[in-house]
C-alpha positions in Angstrom: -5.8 -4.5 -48.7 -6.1 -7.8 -47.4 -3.4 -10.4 -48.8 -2.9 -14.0 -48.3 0.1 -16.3 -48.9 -0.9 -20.3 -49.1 2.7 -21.3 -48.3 4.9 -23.6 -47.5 7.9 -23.1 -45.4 10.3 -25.3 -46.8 9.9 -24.0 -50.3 12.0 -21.7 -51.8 10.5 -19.7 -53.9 6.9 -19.4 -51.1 9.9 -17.9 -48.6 11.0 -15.2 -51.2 7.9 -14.3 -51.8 6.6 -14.1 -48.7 9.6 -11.8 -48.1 8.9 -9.8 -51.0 5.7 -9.1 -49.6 7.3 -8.2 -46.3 9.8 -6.1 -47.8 6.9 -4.1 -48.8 5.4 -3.8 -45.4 2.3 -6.3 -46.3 1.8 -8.5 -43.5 -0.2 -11.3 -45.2 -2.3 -13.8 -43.7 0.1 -17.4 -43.5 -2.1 -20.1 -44.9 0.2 -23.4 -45.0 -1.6 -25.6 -47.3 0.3 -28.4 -46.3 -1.0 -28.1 -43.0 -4.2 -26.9 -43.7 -5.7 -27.8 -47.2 -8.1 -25.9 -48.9 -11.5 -27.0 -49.5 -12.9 -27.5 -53.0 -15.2 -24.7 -52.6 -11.5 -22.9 -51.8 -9.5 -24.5 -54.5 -12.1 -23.6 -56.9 -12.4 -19.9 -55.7 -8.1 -19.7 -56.1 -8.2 -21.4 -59.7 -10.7 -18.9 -60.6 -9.1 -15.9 -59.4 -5.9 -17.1 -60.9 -7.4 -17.6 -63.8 -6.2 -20.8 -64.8 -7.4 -24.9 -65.1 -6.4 -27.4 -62.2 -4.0 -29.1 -64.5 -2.4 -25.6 -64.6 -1.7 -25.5 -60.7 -0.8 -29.2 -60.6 3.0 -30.3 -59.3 3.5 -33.0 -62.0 7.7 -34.1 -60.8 5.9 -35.2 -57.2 5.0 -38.6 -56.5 1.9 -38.4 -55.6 0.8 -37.4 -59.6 1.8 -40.7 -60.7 0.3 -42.3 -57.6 -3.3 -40.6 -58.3 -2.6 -41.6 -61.6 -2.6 -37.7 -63.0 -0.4 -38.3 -65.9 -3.4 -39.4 -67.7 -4.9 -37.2 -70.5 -8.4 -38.2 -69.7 -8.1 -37.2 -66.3 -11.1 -34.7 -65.2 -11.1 -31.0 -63.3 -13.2 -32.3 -60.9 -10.3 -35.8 -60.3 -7.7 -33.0 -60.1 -9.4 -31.2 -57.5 -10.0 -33.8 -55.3 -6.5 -35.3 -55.7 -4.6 -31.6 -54.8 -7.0 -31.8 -51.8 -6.2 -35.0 -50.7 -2.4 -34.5 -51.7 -1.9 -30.7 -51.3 1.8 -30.9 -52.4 0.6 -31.6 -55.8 -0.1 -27.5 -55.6 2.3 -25.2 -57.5 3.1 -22.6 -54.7 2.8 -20.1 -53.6 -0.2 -18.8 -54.4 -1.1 -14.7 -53.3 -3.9 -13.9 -53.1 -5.1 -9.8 -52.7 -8.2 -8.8 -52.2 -9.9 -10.2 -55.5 -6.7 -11.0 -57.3 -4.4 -13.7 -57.1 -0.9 -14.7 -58.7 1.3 -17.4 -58.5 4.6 -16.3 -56.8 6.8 -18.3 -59.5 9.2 -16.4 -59.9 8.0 -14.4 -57.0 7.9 -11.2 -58.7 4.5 -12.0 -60.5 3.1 -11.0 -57.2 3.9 -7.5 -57.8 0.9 -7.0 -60.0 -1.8 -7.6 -57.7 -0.3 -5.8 -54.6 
C-alpha cells in the first residue's frame, strides 16, 4: 500500500496523524503542502477521492478567506481552487491519502478506514 500525508508540521492534529500512521508501521510519503502546493490537476484528483466540494476542504477562520474574498456565496469551485493553490493554508489538513482512498485526518482517526 502506498500512503501519503499532505502535512503540515506545525499542526496538530497533521502530527497525530502522521503518528498514527507510524504507530502502525506505514511510512507515508511527507507531502508539505505549505511548502509544496498541489496543482489543480492534484487538488482536483484529492477532492475527488475525498469525496467532497472545495468549499468542504476550505480553512474559513484563516485570513486569507476573507482576503480572497471566499466568504461569498457566489463564489465558484473553480475560484476556490485557484485560491487554496495560491494560499495552501486555506486547506483543512491533513489529508491521507492510500492507494485510491483518501480521508481527512480530523480527528485523526478517520484515517483508519482507508489504511
Amino acid at each position: 500500500m502506498t500512503v501519503t500525508i499532505y502535512h503540515n508540521p506545525r499542526c496538530t492534529k497533521s502530527r497525530q496523524t502522521l503518528a498514527l500512521l507510524e504507530e502502525r508501521g506505514i511510512r507515508p510519503r511527507i507531502v508539505e503542502y505549505l511548502v509544496t502546493p498541489p496543482t489543480e490537476a492534484e487538488l482536483k484528483h484529492l477532492l475527488k477521492l475525498l469525496g467532497i466540494s472545495p468549499r468542504e476542504l476550505l480553512r474559513t477562520k484563516e485570513e486569507e478567506y476573507k482576503q480572497a474574498k471566499l466568504d461569498k456565496p457566489d463564489v465558484t469551485d473553480a475560484e476556490i481552487i485557484r485560491a487554496m493553490i495560491k494560499y495552501p493554508r486555506l486547506m483543512e489538513r491533513p489529508i491521507v491519502v492510500a492507494d485510491n482512498k483518501a480521508a481527512l485526518g480530523r480527528p485523526p482517526k478517520n484515517i483508519l478506514k482507508i489504511i
